[in-house]
C-alpha positions in Angstrom: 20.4 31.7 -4.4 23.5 30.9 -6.7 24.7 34.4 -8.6 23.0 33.1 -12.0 20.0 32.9 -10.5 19.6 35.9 -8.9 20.5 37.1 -12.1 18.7 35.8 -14.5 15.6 36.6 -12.1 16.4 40.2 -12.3 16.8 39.7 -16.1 13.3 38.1 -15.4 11.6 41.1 -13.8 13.2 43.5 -15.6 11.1 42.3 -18.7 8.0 41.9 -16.7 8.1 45.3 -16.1 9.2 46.3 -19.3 6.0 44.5 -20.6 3.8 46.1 -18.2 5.3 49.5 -18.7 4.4 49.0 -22.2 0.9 48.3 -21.8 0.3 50.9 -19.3 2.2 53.2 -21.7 -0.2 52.6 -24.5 -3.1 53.9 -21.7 -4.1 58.1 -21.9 -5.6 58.1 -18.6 -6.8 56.0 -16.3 -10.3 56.8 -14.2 -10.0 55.1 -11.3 -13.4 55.0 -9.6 -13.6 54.4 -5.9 -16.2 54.5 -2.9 -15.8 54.8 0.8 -18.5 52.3 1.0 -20.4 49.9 -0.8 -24.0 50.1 -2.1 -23.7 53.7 -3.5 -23.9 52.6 -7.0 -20.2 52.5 -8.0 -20.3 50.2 -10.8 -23.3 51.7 -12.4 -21.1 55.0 -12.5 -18.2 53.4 -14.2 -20.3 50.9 -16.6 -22.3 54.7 -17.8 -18.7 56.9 -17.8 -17.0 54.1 -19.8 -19.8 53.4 -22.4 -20.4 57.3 -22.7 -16.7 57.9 -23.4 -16.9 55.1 -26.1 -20.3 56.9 -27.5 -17.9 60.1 -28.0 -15.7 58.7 -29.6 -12.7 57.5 -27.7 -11.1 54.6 -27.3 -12.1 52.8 -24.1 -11.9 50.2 -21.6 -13.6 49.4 -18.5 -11.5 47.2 -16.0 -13.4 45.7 -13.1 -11.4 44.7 -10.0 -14.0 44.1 -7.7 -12.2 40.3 -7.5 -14.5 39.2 -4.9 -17.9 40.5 -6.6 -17.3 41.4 -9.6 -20.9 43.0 -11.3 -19.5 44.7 -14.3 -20.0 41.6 -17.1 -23.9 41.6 -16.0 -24.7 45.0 -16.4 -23.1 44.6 -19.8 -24.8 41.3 -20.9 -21.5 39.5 -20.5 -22.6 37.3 -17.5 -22.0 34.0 -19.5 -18.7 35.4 -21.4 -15.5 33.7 -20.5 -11.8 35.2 -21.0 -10.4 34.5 -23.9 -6.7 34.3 -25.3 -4.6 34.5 -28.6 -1.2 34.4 -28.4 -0.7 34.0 -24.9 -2.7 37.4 -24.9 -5.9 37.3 -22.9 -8.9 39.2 -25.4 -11.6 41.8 -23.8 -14.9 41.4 -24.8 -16.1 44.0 -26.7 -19.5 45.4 -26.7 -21.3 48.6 -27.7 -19.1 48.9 -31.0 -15.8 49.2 -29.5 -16.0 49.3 -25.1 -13.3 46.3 -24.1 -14.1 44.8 -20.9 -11.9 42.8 -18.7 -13.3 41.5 -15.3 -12.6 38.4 -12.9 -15.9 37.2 -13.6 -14.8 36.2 -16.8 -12.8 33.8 -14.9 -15.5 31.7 -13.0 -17.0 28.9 -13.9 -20.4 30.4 -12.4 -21.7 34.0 -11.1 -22.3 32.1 -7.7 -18.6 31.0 -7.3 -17.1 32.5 -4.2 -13.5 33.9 -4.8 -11.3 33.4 -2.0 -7.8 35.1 -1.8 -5.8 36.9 -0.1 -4.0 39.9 -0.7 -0.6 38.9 -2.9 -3.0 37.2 -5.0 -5.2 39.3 -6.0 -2.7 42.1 -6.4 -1.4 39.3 -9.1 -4.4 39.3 -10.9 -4.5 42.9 -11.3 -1.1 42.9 -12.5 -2.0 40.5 -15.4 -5.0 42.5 -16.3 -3.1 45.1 -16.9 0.3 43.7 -18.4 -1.5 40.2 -20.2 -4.4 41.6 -21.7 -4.4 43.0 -24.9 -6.1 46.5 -24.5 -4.4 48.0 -27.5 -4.1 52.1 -27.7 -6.5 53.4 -24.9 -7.5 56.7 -24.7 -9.4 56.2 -21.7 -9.4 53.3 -19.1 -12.3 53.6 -16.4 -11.5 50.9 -13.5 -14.3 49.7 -11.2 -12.9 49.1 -7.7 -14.3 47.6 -4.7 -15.4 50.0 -2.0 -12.5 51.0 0.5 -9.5 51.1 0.5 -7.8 47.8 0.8 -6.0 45.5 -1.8 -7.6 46.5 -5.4 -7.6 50.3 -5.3 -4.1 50.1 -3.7 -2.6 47.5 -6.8 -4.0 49.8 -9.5 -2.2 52.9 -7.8 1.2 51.1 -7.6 0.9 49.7 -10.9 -0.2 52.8 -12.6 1.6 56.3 -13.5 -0.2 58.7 -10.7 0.4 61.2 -13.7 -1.9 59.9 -16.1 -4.4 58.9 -13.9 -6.9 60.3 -11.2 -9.7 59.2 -9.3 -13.7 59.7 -9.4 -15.4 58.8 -6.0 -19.0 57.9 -5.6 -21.1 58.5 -2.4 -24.7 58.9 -1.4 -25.7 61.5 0.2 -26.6 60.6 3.8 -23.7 61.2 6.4 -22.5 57.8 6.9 -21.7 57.3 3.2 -19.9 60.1 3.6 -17.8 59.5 6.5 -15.9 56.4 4.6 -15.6 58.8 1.4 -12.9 60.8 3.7 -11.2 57.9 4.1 -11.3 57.4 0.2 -9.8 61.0 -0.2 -7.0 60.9 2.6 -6.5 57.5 0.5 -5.9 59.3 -2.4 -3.9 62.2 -1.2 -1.2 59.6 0.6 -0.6 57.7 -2.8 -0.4 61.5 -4.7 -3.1 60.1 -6.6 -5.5 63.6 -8.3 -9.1 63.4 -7.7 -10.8 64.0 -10.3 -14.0 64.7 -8.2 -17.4 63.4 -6.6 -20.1 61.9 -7.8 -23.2 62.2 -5.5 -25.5 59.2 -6.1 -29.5 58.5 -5.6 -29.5 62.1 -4.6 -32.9 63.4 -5.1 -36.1 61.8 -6.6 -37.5 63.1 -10.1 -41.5 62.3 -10.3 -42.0 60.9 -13.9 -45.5 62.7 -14.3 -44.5 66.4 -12.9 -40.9 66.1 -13.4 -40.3 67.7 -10.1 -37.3 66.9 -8.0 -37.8 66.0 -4.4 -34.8 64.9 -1.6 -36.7 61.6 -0.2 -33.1 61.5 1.8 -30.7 64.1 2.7 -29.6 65.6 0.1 -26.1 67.4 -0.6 -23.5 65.4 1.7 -21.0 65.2 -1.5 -21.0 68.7 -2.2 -20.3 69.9 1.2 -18.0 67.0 1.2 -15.8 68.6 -2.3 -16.7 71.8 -0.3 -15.0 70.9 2.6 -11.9 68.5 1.3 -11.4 71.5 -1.6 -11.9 68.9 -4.9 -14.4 69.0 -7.4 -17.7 68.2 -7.5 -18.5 66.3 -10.5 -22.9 66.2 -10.1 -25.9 64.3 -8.3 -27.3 61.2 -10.0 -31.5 61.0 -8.9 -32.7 57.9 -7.4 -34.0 56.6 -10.8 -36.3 53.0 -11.0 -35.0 52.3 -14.2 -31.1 52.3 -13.5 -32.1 49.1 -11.1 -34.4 48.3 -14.1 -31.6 48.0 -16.3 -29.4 46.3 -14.6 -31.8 43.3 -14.5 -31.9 43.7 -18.2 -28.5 43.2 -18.3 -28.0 46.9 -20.1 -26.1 49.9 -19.6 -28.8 52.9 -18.4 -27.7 55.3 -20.9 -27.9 52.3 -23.6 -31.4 51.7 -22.4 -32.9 54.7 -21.2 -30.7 57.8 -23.5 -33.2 60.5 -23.5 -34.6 60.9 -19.4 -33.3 63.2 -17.1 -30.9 60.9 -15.2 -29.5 60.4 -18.6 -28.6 64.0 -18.9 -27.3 64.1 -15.3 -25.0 61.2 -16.4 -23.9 63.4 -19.4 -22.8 66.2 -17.5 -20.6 64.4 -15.0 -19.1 62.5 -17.8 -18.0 66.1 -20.0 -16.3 67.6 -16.9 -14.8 64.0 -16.5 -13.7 64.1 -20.9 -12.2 67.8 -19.8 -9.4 66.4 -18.1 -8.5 63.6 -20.4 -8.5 66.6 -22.8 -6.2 68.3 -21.5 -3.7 65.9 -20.2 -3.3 64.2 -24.3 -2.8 68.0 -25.3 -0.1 68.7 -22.6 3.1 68.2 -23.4 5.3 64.6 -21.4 7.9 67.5 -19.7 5.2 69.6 -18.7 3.8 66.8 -16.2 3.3 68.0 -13.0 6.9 67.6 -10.7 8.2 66.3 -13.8 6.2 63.2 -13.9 7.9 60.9 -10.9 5.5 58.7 -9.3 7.0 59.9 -5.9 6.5 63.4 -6.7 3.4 64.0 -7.9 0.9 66.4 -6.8 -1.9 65.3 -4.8 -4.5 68.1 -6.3 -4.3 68.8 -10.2 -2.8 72.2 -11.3 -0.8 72.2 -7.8 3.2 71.3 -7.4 3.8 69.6 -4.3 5.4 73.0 -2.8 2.3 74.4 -2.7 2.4 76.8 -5.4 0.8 77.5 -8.2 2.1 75.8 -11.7 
């Protein structure tokens, strides 16, 4: 490589990153919401936490990285939606007066087409969802990752300041759900990456006629799971007929279902979720944790990397 090459591609990335630094800048926080395994009702967690978020008021995005099944645009009613660009800018849909929604299956010609990539490739796409799309000012980005811990969780990490952003996981609550979600923690604690907390799903059954609450499974594995890795526990989610139901209807639960018990459930996890974003946009830049370096950031909120107290 001649010296005016490698220089004008270091001119080159320099602005790349100056672009994406930009975009990300113009982000609050970022809710990054993971699983240690898949079927545990992930994407219904971030589809309901980003549109409740948007209901209260703030500014919101959901980004769905799930490259290779990507469910978010049919849970929306965006199945059939295709990405859009002005200015060399790709567009989110919007929906629900204001949630923008960027997901690869706005990039297939049909829901049945199989996506096959590898790794450098799909860390590229991430990349341009975050530094080509046009998100605007965020307060709050919610991004719907695969389960595990593999390619997509680990792109969004790199790409994203570990200071403005922290992670919801989702399990159910029998113990082999469970047993990946540790995985999903140590995940997080090696990229110094907060956890916001868990989310137990389909824990408990609530009879529509009596109301009464019954465990048809075991019932409990994330709290003892936050009890045991010492993070948060965010709430349970009942098995509900209707979330399914909803899905099929191409909805959002809380759009289609606002007043039921599940609904309140939802509510609760998503104010303790609002808390944090709360108090990070009323903290002041200097007063980031370790001073805000993306190699020195704490891997619990409220604790330096010394161990002590802040």
């Amino acid at each position: 490589m001649t010296e005016q090459a490698a220089t004008c591609q270091q001119s080159s990335c320099q602005s790349n990153n100056a672009a994406l630094n930009a975009k990300i800048g113009s982000i609050k926080h970022t809710f990054i919401v993971m699983s240690g395994k898949g079927g545990v009702g992930k994407s219904t967690v971030s589809v309901n936490l980003a549109l409740s978020l948007s209901m209260q008021g703030l500014k919101t995005g959901i980004l769905d990285v799930d490259i290779h099944g990507p469910s978010v645009p049919k849970m929306l009613g965006l199945a059939n939606e295709k990405i859009k660009f002005v200015d060399d800018q790709i567009v989110p849909q919007e929906v629900y007066d204001g949630l923008k929604v960027i997901s690869m299956g706005f990039l297939l010609n049909s829901s049945e087409d199989a996506v096959i990539l590898r790794g450098p490739a799909k860390a590229g796409i991430i990349r341009q969802f975050f530094e080509n799309v046009a998100w605007g000012d965020l307060d709050c980005l919610v991004v719907d990752c695969p389960p595990g811990t593999g390619d997509e969780p680990l792109s969004v990490v790199q790409l994203l300041d570990t200071a403005k952003s922290s992670a919801v996981i989702v399990t159910t609550p029998q113990q082999l759900a469970t047993i990946d979600v540790e995985k999903s923690i140590d995940f997080c604690r090696q990229l110094k990456l907060p956890i916001n907390g868990i989310v137990e799903n389909m824990s408990g059954f609530i009879c529509p006629h009596c109301h009464a609450e019954a465990n048809i499974f075991s019932a409990g594995g994330g709290y003892k799971l936050a009890q045991k890795f010492v993070v948060p526990f965010l709430g349970t989610i009942p098995i509900d007929p209707d979330i399914a139901r909803s899905g099929d209807e191409e909805r959002p639960y809380l759009s289609a279902y606002p007043t039921t018990e599940t609904a309140a459930r939802f509510g609760e996890i998503v104010e303790r979720l609002r808390s944090v974003y709360l108090e990070l946009r009323n903290k002041p830049e200097a007063d980031s944790c370790c001073g805000g370096s993306k190699a020195q950031q704490c891997s619990e909120p409220g604790e330096c990397c010394s161990g002590q107290e802040r």
